[in-house]
mmCIF file of the N, C-alpha and C atoms, coordinates in Angstrom:
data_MODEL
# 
_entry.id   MODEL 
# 
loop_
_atom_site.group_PDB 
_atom_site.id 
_atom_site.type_symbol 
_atom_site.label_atom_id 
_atom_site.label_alt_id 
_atom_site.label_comp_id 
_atom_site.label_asym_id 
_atom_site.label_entity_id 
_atom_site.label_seq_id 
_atom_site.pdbx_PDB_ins_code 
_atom_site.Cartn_x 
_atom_site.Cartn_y 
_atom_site.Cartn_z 
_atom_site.occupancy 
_atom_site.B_iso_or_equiv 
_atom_site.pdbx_formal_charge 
_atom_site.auth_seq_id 
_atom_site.auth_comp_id 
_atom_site.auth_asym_id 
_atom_site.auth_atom_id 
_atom_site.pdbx_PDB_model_num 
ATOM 1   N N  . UNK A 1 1  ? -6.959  3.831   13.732  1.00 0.00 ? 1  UNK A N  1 
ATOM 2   C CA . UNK A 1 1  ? -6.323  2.643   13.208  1.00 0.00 ? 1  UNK A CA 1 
ATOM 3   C C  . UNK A 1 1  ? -5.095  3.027   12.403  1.00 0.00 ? 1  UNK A C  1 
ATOM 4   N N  . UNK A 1 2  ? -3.788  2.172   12.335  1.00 0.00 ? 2  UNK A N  1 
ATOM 5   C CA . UNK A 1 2  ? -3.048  2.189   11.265  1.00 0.00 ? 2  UNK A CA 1 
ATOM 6   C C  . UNK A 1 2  ? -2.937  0.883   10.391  1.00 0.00 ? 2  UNK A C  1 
ATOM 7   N N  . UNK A 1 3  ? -2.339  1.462   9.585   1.00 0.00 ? 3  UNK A N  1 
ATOM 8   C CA . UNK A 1 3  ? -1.819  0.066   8.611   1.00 0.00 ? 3  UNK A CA 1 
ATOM 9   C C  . UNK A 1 3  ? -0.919  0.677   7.954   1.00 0.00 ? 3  UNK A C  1 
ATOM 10  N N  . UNK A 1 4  ? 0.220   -0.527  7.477   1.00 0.00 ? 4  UNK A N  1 
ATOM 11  C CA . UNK A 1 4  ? 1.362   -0.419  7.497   1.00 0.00 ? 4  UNK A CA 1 
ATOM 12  C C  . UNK A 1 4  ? 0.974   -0.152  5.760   1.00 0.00 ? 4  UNK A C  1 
ATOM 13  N N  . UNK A 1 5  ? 1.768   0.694   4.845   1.00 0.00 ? 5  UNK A N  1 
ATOM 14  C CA . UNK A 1 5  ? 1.828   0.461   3.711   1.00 0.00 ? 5  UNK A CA 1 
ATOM 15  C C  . UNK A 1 5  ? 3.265   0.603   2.976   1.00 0.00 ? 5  UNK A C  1 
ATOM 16  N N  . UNK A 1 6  ? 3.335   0.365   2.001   1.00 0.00 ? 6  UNK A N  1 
ATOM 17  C CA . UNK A 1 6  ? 5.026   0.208   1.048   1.00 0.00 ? 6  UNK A CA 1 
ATOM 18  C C  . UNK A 1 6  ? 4.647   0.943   -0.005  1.00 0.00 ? 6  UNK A C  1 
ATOM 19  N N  . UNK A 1 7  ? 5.927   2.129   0.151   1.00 0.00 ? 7  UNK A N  1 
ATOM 20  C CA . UNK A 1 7  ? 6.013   2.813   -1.116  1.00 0.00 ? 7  UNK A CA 1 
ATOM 21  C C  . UNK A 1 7  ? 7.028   2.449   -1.792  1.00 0.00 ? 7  UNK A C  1 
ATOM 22  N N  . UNK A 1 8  ? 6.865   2.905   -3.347  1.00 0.00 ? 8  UNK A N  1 
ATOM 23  C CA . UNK A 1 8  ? 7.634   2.127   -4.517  1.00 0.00 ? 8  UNK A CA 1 
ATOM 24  C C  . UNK A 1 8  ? 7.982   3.692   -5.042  1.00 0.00 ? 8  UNK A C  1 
ATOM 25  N N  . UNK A 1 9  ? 8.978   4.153   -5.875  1.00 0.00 ? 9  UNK A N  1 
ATOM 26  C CA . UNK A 1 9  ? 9.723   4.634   -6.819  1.00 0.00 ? 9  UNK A CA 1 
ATOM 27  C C  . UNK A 1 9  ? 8.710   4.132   -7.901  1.00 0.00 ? 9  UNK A C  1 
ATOM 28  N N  . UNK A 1 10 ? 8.344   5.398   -8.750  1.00 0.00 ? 10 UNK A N  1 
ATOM 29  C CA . UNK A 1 10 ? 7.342   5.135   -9.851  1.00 0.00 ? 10 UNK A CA 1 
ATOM 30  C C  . UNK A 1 10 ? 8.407   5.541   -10.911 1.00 0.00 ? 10 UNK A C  1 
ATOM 31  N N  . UNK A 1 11 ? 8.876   4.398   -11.811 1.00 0.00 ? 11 UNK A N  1 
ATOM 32  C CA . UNK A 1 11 ? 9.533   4.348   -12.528 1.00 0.00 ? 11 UNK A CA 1 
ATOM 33  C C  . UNK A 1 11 ? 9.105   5.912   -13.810 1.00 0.00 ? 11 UNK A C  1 
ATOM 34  N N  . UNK A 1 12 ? 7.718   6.350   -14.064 1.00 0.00 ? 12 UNK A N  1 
ATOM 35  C CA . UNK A 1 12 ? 8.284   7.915   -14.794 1.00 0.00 ? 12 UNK A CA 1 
ATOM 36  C C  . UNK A 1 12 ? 7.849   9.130   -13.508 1.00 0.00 ? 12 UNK A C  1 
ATOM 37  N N  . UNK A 1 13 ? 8.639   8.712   -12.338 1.00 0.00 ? 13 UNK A N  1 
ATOM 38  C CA . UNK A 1 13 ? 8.636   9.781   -11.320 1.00 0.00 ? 13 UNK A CA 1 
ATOM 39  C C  . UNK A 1 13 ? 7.490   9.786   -10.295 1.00 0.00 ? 13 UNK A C  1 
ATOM 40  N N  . UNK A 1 14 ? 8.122   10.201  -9.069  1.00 0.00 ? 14 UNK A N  1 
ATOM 41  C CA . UNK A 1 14 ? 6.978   9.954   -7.919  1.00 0.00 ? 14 UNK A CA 1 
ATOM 42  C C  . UNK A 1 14 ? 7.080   8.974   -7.257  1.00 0.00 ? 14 UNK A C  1 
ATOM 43  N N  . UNK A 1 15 ? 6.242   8.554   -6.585  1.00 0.00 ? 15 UNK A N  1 
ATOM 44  C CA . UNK A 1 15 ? 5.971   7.410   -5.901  1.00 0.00 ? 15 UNK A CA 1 
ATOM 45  C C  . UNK A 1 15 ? 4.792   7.070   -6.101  1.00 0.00 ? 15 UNK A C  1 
ATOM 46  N N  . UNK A 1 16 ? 4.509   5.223   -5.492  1.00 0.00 ? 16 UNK A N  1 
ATOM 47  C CA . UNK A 1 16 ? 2.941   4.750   -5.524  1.00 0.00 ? 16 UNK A CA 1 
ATOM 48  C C  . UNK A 1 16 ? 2.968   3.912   -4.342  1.00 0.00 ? 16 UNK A C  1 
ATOM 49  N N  . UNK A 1 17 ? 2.229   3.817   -3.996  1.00 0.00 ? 17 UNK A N  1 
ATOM 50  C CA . UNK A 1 17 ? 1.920   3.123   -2.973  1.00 0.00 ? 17 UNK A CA 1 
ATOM 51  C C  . UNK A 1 17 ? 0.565   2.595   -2.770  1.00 0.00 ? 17 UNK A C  1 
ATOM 52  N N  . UNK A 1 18 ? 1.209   1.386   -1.443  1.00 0.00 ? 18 UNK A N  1 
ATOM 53  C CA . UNK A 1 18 ? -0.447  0.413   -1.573  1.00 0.00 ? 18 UNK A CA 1 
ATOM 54  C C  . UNK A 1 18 ? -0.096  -0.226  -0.177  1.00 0.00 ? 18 UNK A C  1 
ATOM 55  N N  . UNK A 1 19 ? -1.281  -0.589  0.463   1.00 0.00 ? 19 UNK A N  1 
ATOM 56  C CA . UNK A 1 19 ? -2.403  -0.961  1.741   1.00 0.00 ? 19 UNK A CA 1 
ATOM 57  C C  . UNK A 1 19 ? -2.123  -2.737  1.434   1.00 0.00 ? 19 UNK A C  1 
ATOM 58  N N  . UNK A 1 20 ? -1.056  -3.657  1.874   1.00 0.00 ? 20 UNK A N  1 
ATOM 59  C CA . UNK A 1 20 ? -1.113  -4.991  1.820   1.00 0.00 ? 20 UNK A CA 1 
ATOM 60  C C  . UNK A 1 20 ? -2.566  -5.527  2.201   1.00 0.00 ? 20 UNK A C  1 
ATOM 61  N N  . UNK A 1 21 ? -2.892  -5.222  3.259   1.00 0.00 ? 21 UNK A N  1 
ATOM 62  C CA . UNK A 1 21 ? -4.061  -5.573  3.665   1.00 0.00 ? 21 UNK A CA 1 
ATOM 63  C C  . UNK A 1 21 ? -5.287  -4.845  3.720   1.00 0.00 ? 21 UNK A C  1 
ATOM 64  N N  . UNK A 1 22 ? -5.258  -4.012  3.018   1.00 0.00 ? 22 UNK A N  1 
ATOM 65  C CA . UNK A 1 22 ? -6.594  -3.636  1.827   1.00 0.00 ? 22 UNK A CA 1 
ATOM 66  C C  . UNK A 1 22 ? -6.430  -4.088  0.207   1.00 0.00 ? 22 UNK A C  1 
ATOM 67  N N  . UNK A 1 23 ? -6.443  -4.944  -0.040  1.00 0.00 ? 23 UNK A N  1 
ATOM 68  C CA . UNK A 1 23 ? -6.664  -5.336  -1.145  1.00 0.00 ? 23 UNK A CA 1 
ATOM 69  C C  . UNK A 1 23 ? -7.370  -3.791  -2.107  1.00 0.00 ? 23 UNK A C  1 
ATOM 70  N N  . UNK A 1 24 ? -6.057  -3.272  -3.550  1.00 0.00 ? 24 UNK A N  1 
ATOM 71  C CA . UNK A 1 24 ? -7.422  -2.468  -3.976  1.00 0.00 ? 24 UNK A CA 1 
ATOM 72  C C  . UNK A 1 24 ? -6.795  -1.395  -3.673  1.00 0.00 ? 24 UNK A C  1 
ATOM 73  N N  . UNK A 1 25 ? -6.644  -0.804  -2.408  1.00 0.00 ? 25 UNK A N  1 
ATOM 74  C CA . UNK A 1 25 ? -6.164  0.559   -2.006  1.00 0.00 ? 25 UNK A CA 1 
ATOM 75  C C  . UNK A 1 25 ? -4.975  0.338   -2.356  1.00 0.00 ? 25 UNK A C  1 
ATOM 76  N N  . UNK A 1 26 ? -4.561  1.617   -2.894  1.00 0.00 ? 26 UNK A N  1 
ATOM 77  C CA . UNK A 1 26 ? -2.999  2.431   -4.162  1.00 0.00 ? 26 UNK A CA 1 
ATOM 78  C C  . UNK A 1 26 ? -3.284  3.946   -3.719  1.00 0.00 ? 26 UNK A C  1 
ATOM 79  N N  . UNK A 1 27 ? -2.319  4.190   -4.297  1.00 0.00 ? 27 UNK A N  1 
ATOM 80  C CA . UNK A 1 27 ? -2.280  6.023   -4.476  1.00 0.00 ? 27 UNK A CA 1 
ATOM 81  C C  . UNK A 1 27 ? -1.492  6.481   -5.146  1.00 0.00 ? 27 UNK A C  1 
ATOM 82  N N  . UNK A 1 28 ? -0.604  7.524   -4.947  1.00 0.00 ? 28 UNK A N  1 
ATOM 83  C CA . UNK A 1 28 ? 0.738   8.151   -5.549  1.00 0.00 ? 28 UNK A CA 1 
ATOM 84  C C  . UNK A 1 28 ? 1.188   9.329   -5.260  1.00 0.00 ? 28 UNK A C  1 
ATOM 85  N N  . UNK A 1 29 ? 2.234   10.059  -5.813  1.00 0.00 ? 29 UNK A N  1 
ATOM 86  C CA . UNK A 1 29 ? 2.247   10.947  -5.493  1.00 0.00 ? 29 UNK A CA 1 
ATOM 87  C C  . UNK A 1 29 ? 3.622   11.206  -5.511  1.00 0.00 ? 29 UNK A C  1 
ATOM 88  N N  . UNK A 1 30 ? 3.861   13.154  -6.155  1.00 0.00 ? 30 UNK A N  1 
ATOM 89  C CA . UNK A 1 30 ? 4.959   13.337  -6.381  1.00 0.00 ? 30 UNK A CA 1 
ATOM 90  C C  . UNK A 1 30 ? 6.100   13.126  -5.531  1.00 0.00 ? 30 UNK A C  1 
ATOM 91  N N  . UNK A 1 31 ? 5.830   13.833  -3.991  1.00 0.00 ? 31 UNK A N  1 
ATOM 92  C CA . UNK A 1 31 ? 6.503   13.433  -3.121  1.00 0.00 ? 31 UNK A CA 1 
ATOM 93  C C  . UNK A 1 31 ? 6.359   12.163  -2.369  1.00 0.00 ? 31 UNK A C  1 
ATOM 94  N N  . UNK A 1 32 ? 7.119   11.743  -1.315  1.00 0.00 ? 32 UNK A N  1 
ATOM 95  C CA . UNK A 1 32 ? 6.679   10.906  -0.197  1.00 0.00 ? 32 UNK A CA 1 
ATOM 96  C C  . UNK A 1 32 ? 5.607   11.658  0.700   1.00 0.00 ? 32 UNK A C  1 
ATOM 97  N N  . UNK A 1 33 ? 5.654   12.721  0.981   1.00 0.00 ? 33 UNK A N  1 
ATOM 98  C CA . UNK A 1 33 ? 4.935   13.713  1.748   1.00 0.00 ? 33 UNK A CA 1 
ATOM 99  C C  . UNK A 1 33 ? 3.699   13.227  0.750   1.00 0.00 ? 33 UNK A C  1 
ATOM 100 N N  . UNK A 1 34 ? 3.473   13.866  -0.020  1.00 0.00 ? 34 UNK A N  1 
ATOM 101 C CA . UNK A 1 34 ? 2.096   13.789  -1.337  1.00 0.00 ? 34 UNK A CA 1 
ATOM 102 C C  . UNK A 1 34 ? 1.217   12.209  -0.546  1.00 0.00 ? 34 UNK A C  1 
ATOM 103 N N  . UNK A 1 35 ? 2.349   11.289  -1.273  1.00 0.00 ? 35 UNK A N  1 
ATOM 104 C CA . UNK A 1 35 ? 1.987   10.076  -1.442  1.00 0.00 ? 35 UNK A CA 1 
ATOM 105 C C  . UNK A 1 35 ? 1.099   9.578   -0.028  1.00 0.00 ? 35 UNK A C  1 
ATOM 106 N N  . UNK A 1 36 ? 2.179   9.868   1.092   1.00 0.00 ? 36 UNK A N  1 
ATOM 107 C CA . UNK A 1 36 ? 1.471   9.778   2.672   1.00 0.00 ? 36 UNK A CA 1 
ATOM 108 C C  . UNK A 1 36 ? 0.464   10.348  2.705   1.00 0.00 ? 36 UNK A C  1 
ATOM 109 N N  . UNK A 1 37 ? 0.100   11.390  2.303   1.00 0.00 ? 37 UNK A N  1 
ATOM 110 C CA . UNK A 1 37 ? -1.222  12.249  2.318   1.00 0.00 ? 37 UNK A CA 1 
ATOM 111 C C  . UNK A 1 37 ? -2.097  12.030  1.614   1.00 0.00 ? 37 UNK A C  1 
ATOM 112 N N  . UNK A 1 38 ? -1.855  11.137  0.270   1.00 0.00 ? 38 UNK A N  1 
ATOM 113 C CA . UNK A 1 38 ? -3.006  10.102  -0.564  1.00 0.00 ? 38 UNK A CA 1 
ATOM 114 C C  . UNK A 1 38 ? -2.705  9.650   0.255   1.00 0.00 ? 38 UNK A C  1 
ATOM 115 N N  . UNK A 1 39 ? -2.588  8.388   0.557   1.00 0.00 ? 39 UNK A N  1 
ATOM 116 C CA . UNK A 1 39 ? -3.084  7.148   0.738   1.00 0.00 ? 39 UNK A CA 1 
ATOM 117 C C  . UNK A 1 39 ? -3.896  7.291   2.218   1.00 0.00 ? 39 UNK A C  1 
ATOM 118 N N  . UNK A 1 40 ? -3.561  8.120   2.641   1.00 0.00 ? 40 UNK A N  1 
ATOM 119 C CA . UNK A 1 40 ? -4.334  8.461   4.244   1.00 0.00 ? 40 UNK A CA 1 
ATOM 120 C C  . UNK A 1 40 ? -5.692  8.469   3.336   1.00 0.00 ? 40 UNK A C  1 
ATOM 121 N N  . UNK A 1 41 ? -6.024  9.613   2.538   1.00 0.00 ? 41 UNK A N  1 
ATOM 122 C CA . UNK A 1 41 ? -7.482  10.049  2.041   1.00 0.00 ? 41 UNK A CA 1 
ATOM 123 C C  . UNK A 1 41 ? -7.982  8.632   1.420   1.00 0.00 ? 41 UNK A C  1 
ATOM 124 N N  . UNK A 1 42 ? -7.321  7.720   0.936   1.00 0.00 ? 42 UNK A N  1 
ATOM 125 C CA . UNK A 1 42 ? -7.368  6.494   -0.050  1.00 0.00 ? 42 UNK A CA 1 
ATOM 126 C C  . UNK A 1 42 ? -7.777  5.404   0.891   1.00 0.00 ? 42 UNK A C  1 
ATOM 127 N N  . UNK A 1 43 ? -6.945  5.308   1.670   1.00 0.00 ? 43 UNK A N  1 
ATOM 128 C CA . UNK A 1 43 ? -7.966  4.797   3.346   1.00 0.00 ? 43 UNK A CA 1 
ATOM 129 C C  . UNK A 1 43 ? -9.226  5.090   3.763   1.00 0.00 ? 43 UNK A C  1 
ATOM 130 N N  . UNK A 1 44 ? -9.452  6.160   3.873   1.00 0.00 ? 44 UNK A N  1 
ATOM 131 C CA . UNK A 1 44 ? -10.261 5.626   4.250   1.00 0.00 ? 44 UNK A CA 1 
ATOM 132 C C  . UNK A 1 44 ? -11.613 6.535   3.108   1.00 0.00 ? 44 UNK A C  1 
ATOM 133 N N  . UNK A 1 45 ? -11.486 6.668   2.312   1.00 0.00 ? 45 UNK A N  1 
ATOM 134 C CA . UNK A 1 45 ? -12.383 6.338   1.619   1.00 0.00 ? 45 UNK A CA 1 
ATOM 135 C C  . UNK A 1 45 ? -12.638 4.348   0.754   1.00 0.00 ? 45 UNK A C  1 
ATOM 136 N N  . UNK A 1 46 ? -11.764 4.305   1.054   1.00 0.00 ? 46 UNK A N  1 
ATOM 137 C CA . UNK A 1 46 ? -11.427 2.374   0.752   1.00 0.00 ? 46 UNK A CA 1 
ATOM 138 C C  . UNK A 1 46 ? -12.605 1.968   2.086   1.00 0.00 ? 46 UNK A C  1 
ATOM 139 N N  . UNK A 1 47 ? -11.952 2.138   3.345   1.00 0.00 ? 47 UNK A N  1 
ATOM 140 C CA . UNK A 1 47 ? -12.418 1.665   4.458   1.00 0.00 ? 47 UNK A CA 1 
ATOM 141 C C  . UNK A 1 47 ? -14.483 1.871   4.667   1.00 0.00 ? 47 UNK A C  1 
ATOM 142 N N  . UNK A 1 48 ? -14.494 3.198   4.262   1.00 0.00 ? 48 UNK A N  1 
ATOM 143 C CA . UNK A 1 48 ? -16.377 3.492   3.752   1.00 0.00 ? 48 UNK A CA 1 
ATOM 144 C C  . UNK A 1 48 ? -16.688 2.845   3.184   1.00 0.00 ? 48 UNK A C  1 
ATOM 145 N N  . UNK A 1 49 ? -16.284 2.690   1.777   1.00 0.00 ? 49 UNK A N  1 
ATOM 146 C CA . UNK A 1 49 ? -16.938 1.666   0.795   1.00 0.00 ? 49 UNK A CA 1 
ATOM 147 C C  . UNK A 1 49 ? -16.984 0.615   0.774   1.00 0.00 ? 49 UNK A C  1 
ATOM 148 N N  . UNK A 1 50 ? -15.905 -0.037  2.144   1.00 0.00 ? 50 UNK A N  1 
ATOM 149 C CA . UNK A 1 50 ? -16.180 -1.402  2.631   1.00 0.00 ? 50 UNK A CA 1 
ATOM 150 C C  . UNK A 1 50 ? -17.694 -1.431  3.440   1.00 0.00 ? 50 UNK A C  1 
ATOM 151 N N  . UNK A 1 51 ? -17.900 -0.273  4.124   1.00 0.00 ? 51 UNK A N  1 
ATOM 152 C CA . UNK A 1 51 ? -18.308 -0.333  5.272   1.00 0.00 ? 51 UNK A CA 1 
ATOM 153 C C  . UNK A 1 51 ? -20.003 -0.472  4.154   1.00 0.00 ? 51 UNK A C  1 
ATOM 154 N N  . UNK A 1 52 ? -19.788 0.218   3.185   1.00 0.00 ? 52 UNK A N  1 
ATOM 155 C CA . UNK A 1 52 ? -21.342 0.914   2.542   1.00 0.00 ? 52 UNK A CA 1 
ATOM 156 C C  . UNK A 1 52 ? -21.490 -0.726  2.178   1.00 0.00 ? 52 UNK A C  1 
ATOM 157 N N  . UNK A 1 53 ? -20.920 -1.357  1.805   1.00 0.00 ? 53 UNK A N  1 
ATOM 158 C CA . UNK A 1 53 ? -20.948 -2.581  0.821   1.00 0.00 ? 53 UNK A CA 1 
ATOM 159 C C  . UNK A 1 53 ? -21.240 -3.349  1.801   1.00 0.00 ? 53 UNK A C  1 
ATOM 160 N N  . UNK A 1 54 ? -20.577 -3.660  2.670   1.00 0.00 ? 54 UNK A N  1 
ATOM 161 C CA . UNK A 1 54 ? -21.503 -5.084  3.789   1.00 0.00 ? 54 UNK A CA 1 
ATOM 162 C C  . UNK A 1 54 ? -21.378 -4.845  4.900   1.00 0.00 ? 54 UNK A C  1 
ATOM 163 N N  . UNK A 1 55 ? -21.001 -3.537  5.476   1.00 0.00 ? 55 UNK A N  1 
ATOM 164 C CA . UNK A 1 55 ? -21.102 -2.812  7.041   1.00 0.00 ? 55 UNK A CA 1 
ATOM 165 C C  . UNK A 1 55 ? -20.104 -3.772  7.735   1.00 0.00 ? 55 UNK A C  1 
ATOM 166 N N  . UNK A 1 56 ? -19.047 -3.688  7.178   1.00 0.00 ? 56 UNK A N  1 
ATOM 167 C CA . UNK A 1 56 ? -17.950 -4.298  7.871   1.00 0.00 ? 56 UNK A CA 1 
ATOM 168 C C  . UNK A 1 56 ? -16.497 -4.024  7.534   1.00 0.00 ? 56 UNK A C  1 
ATOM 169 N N  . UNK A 1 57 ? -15.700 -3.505  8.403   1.00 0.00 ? 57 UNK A N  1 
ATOM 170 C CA . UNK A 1 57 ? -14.340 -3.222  8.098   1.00 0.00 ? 57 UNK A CA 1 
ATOM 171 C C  . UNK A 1 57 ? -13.259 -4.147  8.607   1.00 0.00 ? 57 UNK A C  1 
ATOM 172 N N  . UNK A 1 58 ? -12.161 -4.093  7.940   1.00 0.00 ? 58 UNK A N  1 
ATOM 173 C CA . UNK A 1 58 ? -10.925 -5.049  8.690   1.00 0.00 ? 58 UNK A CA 1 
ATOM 174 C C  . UNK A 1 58 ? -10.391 -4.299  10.022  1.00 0.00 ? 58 UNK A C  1 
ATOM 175 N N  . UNK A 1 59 ? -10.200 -5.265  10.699  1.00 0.00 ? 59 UNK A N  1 
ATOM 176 C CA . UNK A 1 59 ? -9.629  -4.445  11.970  1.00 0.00 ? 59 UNK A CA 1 
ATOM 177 C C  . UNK A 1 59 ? -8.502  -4.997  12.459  1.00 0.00 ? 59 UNK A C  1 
ATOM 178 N N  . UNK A 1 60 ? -7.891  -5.714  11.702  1.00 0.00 ? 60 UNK A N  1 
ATOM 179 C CA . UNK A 1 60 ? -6.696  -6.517  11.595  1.00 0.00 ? 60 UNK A CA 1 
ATOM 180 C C  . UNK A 1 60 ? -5.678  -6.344  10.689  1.00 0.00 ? 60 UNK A C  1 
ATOM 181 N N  . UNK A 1 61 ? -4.514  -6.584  11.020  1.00 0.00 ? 61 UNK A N  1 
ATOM 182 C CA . UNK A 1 61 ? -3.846  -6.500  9.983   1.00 0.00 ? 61 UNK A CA 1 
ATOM 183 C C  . UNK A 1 61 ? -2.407  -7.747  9.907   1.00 0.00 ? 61 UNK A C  1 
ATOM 184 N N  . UNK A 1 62 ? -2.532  -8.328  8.955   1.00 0.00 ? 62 UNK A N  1 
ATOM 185 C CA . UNK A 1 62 ? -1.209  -9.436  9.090   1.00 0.00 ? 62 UNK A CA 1 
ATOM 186 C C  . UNK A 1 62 ? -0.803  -9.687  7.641   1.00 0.00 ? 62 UNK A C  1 
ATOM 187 N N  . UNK A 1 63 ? 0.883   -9.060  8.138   1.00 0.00 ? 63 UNK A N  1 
ATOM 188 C CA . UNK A 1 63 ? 1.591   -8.847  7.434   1.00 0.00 ? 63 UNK A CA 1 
ATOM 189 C C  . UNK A 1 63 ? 2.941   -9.212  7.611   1.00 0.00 ? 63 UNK A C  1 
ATOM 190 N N  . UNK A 1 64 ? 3.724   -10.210 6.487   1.00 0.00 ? 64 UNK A N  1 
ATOM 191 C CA . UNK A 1 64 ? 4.993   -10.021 7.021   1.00 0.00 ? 64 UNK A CA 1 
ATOM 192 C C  . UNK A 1 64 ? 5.942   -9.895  5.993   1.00 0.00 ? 64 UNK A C  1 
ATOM 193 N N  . UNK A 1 65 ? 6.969   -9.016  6.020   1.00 0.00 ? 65 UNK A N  1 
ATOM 194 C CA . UNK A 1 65 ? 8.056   -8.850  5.404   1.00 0.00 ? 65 UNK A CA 1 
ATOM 195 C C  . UNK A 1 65 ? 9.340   -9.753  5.669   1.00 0.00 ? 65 UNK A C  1 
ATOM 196 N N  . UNK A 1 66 ? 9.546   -10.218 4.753   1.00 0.00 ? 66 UNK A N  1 
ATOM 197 C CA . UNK A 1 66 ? 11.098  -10.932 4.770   1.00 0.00 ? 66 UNK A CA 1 
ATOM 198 C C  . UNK A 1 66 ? 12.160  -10.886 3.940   1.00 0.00 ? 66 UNK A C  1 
ATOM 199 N N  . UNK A 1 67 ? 13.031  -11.454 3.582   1.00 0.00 ? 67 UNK A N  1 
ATOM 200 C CA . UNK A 1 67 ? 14.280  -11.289 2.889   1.00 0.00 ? 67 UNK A CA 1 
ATOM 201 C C  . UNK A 1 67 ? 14.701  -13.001 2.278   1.00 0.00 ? 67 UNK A C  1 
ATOM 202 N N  . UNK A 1 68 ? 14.999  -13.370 1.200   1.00 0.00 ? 68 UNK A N  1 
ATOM 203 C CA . UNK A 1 68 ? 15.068  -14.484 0.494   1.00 0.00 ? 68 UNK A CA 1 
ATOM 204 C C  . UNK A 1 68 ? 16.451  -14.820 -0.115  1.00 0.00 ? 68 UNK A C  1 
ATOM 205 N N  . UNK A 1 69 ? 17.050  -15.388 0.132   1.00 0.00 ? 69 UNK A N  1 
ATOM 206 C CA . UNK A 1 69 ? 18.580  -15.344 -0.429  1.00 0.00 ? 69 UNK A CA 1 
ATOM 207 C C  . UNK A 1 69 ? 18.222  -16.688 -1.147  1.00 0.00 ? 69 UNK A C  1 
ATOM 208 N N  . UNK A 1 70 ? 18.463  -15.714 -2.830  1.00 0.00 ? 70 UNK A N  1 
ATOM 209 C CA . UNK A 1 70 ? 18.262  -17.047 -3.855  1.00 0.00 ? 70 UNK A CA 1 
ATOM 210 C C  . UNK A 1 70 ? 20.109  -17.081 -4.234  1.00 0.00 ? 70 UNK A C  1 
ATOM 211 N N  . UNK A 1 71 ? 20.355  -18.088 -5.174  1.00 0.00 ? 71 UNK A N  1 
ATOM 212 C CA . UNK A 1 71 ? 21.921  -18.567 -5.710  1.00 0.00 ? 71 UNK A CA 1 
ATOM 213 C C  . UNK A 1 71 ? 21.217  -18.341 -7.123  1.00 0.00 ? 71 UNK A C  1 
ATOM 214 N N  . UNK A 1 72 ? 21.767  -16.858 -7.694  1.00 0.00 ? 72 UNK A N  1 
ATOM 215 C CA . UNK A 1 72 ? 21.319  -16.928 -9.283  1.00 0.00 ? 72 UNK A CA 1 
ATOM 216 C C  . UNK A 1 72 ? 22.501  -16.678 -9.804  1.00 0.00 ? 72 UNK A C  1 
ATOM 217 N N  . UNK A 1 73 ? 22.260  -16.874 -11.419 1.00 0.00 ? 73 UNK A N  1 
ATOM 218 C CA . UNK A 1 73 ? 23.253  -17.442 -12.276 1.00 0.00 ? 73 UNK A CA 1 
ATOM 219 C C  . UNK A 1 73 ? 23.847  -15.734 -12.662 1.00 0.00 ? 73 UNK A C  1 
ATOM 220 N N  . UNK A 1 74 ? 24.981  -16.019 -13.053 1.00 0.00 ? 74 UNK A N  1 
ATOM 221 C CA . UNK A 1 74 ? 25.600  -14.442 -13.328 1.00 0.00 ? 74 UNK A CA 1 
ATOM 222 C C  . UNK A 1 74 ? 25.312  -14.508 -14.858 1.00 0.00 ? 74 UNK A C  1 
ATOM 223 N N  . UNK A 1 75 ? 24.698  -12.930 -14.770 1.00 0.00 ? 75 UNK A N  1 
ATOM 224 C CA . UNK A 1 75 ? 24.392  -12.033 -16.311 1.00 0.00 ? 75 UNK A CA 1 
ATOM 225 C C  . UNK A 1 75 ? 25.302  -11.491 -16.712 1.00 0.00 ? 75 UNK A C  1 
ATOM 226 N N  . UNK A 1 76 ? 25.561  -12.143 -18.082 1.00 0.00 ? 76 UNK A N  1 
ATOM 227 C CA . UNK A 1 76 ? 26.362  -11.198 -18.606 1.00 0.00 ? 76 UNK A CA 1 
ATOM 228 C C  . UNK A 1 76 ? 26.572  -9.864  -19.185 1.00 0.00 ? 76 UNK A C  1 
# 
């Protein structure tokens, strides 16, 4: 399985990242490399403890990204 996840710039260094559609699953990590390599292990230990808890995993995933053009006021 994949799922899509979004990494963020961790404002005191690194990265973090998180599973839209695992609610819950995060990680981090110094590099992007690091971070990809949590959140793989963060998967699926997420995905077990679904499974231990009511023997059922998501096998879906829906997600969508978009772009929003607001009219904001200029800062001075």
């Amino acid at each position: 399985m994949e799922y899509t996840v979004l990494i963020y710039r961790a404002e005191e260094g690194g990265f973090w990242v998180e599973v839209p559609s695992l609610p819950g699953c995060y990680s981090q990590g110094e590099t992007i490399e690091d971070t990809m390599k949590n959140i793989q292990e963060a998967i699926e230990a997420h995905l077990l403890a679904l499974k231990e808890e009511r023997d059922e995993t998501p096998n879906r995933e829906e997600i969508v990204i978009g772009r929003v053009k607001v009219e904001a006021p200029a800062i001075a």
